[in-house]
N, C-alpha and C positions, 0 to 999 in steps of 0.2 A: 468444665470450663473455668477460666481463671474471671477473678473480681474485675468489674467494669470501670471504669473511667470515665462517670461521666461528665457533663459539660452542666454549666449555670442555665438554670430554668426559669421562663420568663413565667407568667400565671397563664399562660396558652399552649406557648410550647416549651420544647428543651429540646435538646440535639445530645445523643452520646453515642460512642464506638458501642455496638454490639455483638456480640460470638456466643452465646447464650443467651439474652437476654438483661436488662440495666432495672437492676431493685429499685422498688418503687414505681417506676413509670407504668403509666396506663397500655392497657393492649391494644398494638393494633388492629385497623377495621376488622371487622366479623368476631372478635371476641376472643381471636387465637393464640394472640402474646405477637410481639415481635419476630419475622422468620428468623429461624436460626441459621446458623453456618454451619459450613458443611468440611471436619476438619482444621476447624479455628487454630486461632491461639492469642493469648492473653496479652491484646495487645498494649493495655497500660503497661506491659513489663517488656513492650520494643519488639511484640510477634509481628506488625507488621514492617515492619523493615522502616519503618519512619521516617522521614527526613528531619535534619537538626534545624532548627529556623535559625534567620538571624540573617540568611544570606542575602547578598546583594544580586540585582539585577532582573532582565525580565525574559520570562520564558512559555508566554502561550502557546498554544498548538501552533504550529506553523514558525514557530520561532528559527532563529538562528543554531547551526548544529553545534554539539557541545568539544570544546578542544580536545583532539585525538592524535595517537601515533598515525603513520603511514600505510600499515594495517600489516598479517603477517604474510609468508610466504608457503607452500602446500608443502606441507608434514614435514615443517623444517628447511624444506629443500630452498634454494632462489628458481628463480626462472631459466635461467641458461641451464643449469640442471634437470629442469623439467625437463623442456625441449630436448633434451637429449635421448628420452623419449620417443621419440614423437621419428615415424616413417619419413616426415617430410614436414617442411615447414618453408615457407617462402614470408619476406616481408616486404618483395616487394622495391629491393634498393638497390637492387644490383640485377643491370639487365645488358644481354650481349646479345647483337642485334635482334632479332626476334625471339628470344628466348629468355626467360625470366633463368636467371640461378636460384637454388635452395639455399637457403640460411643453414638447415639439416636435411641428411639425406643426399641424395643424387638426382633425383628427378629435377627436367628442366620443364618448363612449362612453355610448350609453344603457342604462341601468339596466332592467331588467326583471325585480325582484325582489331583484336583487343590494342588498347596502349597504355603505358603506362606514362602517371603523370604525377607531379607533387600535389599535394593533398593537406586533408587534415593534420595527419601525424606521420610527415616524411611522404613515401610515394605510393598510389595505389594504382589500383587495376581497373581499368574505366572499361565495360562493357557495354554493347550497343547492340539488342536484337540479334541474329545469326548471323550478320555480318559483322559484327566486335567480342567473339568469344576468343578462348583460347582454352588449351588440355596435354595431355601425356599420352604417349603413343601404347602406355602399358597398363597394366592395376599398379597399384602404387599397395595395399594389402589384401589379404582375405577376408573377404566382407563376410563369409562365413562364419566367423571368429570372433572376438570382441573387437570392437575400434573406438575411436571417436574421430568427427570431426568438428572444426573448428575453425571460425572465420568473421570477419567484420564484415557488412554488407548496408550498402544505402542505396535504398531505390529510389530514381526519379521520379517515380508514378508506377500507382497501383494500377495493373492491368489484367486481375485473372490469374493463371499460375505463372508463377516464377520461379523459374529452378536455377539456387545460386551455386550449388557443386553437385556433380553425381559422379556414378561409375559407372561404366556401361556396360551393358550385355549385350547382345544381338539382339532383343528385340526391345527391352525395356530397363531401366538407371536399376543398379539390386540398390541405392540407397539415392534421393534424393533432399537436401538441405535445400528448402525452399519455403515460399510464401504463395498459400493454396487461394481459388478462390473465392474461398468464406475471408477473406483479407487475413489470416491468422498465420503464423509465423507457424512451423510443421518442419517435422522429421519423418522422413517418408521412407518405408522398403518395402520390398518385394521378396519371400518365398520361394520364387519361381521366375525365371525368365521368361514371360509369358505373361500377354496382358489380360490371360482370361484368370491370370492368380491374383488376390484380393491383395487391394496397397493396405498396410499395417501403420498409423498416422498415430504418431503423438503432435498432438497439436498444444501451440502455446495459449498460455491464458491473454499473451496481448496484443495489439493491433498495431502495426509497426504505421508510421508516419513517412509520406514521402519527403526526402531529403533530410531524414536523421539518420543516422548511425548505430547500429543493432551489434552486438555481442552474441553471434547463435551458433549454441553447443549443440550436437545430434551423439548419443552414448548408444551402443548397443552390446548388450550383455548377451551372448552366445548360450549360456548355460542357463540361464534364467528366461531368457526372451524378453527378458524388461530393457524399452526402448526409452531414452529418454527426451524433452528437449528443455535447454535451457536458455535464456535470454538473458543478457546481462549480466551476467553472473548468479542468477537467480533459477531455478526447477522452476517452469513454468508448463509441463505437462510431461505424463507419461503413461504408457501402456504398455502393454502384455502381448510380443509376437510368436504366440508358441511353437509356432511353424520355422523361425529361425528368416534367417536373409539367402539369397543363394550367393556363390563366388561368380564374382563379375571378373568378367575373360575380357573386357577393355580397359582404355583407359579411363582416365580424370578427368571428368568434361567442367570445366569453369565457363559460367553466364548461359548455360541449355541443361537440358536433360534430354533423355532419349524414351521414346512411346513408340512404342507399334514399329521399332525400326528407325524411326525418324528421328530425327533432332526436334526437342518441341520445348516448349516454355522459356523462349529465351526473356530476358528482359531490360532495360534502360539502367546504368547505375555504376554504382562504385563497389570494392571487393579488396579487404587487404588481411595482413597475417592470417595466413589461409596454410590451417594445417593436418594434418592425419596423422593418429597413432594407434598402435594394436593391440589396444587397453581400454578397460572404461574408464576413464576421466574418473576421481573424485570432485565431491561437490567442492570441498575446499583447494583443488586446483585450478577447476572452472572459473571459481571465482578471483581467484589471485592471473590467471590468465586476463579474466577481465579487466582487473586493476592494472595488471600491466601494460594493455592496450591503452587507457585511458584514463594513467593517475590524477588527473586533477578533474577528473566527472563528478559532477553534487549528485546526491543521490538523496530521493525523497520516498517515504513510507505512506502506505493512509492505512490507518487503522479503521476496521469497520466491521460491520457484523452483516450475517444474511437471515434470513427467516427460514426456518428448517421446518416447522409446525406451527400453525396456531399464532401467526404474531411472535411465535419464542425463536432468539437468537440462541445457539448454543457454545458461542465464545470470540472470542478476538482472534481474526484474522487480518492480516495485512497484506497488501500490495504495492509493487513498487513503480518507478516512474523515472526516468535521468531528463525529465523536460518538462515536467507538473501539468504535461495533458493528456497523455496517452497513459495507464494504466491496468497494470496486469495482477491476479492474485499470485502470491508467492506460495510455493510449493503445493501448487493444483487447489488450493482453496485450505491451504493448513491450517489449525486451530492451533494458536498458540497460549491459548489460555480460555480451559473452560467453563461455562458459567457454574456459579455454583452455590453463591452465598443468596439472602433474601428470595424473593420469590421462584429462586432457579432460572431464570430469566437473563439472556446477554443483549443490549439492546443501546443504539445513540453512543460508541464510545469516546471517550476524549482523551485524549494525548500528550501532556505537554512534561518540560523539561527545567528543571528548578535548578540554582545555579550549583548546586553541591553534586551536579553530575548525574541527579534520580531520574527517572523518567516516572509520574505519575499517570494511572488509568483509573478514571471514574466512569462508571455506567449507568445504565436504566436496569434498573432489577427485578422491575413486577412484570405480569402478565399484562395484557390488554383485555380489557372487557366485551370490546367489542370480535373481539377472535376468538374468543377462550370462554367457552358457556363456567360458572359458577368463580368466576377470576374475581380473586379478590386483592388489592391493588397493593402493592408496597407503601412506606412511609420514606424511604430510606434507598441509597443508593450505593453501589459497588467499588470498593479503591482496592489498587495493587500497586507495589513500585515494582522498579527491575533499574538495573544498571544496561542493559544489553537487548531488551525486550526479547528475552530468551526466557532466562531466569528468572520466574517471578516472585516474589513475596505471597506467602497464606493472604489469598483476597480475605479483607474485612466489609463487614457489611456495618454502613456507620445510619444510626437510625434519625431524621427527622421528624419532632413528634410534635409537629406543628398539626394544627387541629384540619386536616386537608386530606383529601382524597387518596392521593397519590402524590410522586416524589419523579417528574420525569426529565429526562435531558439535561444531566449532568455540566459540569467544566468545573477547569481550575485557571485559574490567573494566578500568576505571582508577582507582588506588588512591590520590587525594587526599592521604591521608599520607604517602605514600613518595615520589611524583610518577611513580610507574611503572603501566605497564600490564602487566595479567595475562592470560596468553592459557591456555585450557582447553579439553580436550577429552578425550573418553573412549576408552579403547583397551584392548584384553582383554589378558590373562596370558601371552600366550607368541605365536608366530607357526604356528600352526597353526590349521586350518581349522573347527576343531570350537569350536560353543557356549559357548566359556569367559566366566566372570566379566568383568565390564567394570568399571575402577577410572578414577577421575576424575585426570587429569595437569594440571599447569601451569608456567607457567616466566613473568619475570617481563623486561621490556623498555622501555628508555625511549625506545628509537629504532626499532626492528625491525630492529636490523641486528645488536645482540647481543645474548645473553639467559642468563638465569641456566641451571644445571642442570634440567632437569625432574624435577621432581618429585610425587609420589602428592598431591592435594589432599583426595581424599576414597574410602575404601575399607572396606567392613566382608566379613569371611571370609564366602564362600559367596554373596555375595550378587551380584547384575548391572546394575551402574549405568550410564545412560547419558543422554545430554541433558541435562545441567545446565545451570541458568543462578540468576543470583545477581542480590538487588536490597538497596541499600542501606539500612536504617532508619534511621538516624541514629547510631544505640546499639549497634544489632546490625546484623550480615546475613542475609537469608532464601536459601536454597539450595532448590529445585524441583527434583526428578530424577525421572528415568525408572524405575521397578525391576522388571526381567524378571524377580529371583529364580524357580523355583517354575514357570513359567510366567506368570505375573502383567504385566500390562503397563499399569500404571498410574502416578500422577504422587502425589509425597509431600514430604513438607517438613522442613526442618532450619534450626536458628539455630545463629550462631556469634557471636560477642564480635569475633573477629579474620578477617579477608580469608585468610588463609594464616601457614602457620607452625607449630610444635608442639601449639599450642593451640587452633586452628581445626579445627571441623569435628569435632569427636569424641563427638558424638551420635548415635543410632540415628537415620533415618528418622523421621517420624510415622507412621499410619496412612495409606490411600488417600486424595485429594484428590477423585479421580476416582470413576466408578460403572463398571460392569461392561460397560464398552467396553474396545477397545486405544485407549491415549492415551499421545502421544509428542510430543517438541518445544516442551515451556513458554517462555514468553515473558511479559516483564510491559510493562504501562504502567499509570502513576498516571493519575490523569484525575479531578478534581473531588472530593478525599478519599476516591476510590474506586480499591484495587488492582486490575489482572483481568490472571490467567492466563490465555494465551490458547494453544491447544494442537492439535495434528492427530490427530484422530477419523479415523486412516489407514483403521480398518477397515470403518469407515460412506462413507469417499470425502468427510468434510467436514470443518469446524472447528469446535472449540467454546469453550467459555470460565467460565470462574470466577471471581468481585467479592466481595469483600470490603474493609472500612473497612480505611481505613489503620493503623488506632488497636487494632486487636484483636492476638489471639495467631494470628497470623500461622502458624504451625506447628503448628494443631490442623484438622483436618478441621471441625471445628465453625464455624469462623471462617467460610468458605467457602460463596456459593452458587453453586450449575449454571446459567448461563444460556443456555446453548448454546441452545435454544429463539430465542432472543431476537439470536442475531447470526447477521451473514452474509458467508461469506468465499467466492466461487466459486472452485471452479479452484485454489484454495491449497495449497500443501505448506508444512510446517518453515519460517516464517520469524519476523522479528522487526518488530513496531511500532516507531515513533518518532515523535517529536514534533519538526515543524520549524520554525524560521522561514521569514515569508513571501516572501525572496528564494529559499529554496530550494524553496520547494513553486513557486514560478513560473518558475525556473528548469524544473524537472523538468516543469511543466504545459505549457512551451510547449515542450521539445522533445517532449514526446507527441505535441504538435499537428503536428510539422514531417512 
């Protein structure tokens, strides 16, 4: 291990990067040294990828996305090259009397109640239950073989299955590209012409919304039997059909499928760039298809972790979102970085984006005590940058050797004015094992490699703070905490004039944000003049959320409504939203894919 770098020590505590351990400092709890890292490197000599301070501007979690190209094209190609491709392809903009033409291909698509109409992007296919469908008198490929399909799809209303394209056989679709009804977005085949043969579902990890707009890939590998599906541009599920698909002897059913013989699942909705080809799709085409469908779509991430044992997260996974309510994991629940410094522990991550283009990730790095019989707690919590939140930097593990328990619920702020970044987290009163008060800490850095004294950011007697996270106004700053006081486990709010310092932060609380749930973990994102809290409903096993204008009193309970109703985050724990540019969401989409 290389020499430590460490930080000014107050007569209590001290703060320094560790990867071995910092000469002199006392051991943490239980007598063991500071945990070590796992695969370090000498970050006083720039092992963790650092950022240079000095920069201007502000980039909490949830910030603005960082300025990007247009994003690239699939293995060089452009998209008209794609499509060339592709069995069939319609967009939709050219129709003669009842019959759509192909953009590629020959196949005409006969109308059968369907119509076509201007829309979002140019014109699409409005389908209406089994009286507004339309299809091809033939197969359009061999479902036997590899294909994909591919199509844009908006449902008016969830209703049970909805089958948005199939192919048919005589008694059952050998493929249907549909929405099953667990509400979950699915690529569905069949084996066997025959409905006593087992449907083979890759389903997606997210929950479509009626009257949004879906991006759903269906891939099926012939030789593998690996089916895929993707959403967005994003692997949002897949499985293993060893059995293969059978060759479907009809044609292309648009807005039904076919069961038992019958026409079944049809459903309400919209349907455009709708195409087949006799290939698997790469991820990185999937996704430039999707761009091309809808270049100017924002595109939001949440970073967050799950509990795999014990209370212990095993790394940073993300999910994605093109409307900051409905949320899916990306690539079946991928890890893209695993825990590994400090107590081995991935827990509470944070996200955000400093102006020199970094993206910073801090975490919770101990065990919990109450999961984990003989856990003994961190002092210290978890950083990594990336440019691409692909490529990460050797995580450092930077130790707080503040005379305290534990070291939990991370963040970074970066402070525009000063050019520095503020790191915070919450930590009880003493180092013993009982229930105590939790006061908000912080310490202040422009490189992560030294850092101011830590010091108390936000604390009122008797009370038990924990989870904060801060978003900038322009005028003021809004603070979001956790308050256990009492027993109480809700989420509350507070303004300040200043980031840190004498004069920040010396407000009560507001009233509860929350309702009469346990809610922990706040997180923001802007999104279309609209703020939302977004927070883990630990005790219900879900997520929920809270919107208010940007424009109001942000620090009254009033300001604020409950939409938890209205979103959906599977499988989620403690994490943070963010808003990316599109080299880095296709970055991260295609290594989902790989």
């Amino acid at each position: 291990m290389g020499r430590l770098n460490c930080a000014v020590r107050l007569p209590f505590f001290s703060l320094c990067l560790l990867l071995g351990g910092c000469g002199g400092e006392p051991a943490a709890p239980g007598g063991e040294g500071s945990p070590p890292s796992t695969g370090g490197a000498d970050v006083g000599a720039g092992g963790s990828d650092a950022t240079t301070g000095g920069a201007a501007g502000n980039s909490q979690g949830g910030g603005g996305a960082a300025p990007g190209g247009t994003g690239g094209s699939p293995g060089g190609r452009d998209i008209d090259e794609l499509l060339e491709d592709f069995a069939v392809y319609w967009d939709f903009e050219t129709v003669s009397g009842e019959r759509v033409l192909p953009t590629v291909g020959q196949a005409e698509l006969e109308l059968t109640g369907a119509t076509v109409s201007a829309g979002t992007n140019g014109n699409e296919l409005l389908v209406s239950g089994l009286e507004g469908i339309a299809g091809t008198s033939s197969p359009i490929l061999d479902t036997s073989q590899d294909f994909s399909v591919s199509a844009w799809v908006k449902l008016d209303r969830l209703d049970g299955y909805d089958t948005f394209v199939g192919m048919d056989g005589s008694a059952v679709s050998a493929f249907y590209l549909q929405k099953r009804d667990d509400e979950r977005l699915s690529f569905t085949t069949f084996s066997g012409d025959s409905t006593s043969t087992a449907a083979c579902v890759a389903t997606g990890e997210i929950r479509p919304r009626a009257g949004e707009w879906y991006f759903v890939v269906g891939t099926h590998d012939a030789s593998t039997g690996e089916q895929r599906l993707y959403v967005d541009g994003v692997l949002s599920g897949k499985t293993t059909c060893p059995d293969g698909v059978f060759q479907a002897t009809g044609g292309l059913s648009v807005g039904r499928g076919l069961y038992d013989g019958s026409a079944s699942d049809p459903w309400d909705g919209a349907i455009d760039d709708l195409g087949l080809v006799p290939r698997v799709l790469t991820p990185t085409e999937v996704t430039s298809l999707y761009r091309h469908g809808r270049p100017d779509q924002k595109n939001y991430l949440f970073a967050y972790f799950i509990e795999v044992t014990q209370g212990r997260g095993d790394g940073l996974r993300l999910a994605h979102s093109h409307d900051g309510r409905h949320w899916g994991a990306i690539g079946a629940g991928k890890v893209f970085l695993p825990a590994s410094v400090g107590g081995g522990s991935f827990r509470d991550p944070h996200l955000s984006l400093t102006p020199d283009g970094l993206y910073h990730l801090v975490w919770t790095t101990s065990c919990v005590p109450w999961a984990e019989a003989n856990c003994v707690q961190d002092r210290g919590l978890g950083h990594a940058t990336s440019r691409d939140l692909v490529t990460w930097s050797e995580p450092a593990y930077i130790t707080v050797d503040l005379n305290v328990e534990h070291v939990w619920a991370p963040e970074t702020f970066h402070d525009a004015k000063s050019g520095q970044t503020m790191i915070f987290w919450s930590s009880p009163v003493d180092l013993t094992p009982n229930p105590d008060p939790h006061d908000i800490y912080y310490v202040l850095t422009s490189d992560f490699e030294t850092f101011t004294e830590p010091a108390i950011l936000y604390s009122r007697p008797g009370r038990n703070f924990i989870d904060a996270t801060i978003y900038d106004r322009g005028d003021e700053y809004l603070m979001v905490i956790k308050d256990e006081a009492d027993g109480q486990k809700n989420l509350r709010a507070l303004v300040s004039p200043h980031l840190y310092g004498p004069d920040a932060w010396t407000v009560d609380p507001s009233a509860p944000l929350t309702g009469s749930y346990a809610a922990e973990g706040p997180s923001f994102l802007e999104r279309d003049g609209s703020l939302f809290i977004y927070f883990d409903k630990y005790g219900e096993g879900a997520y929920g959320a809270l919107e208010a204008t940007t424009t109001g009193a942000l620090d009254s309970p009033a300001a604020w409504n409950d939409i938890s109703d209205s979103v959906f985050f599977p499988g989620v724990r403690h994490g943070t939203p963010i808003e990316v540019p599109w080299e880095v969401f296709e970055a991260v989409a295609t290594k989902a894919g790989e």
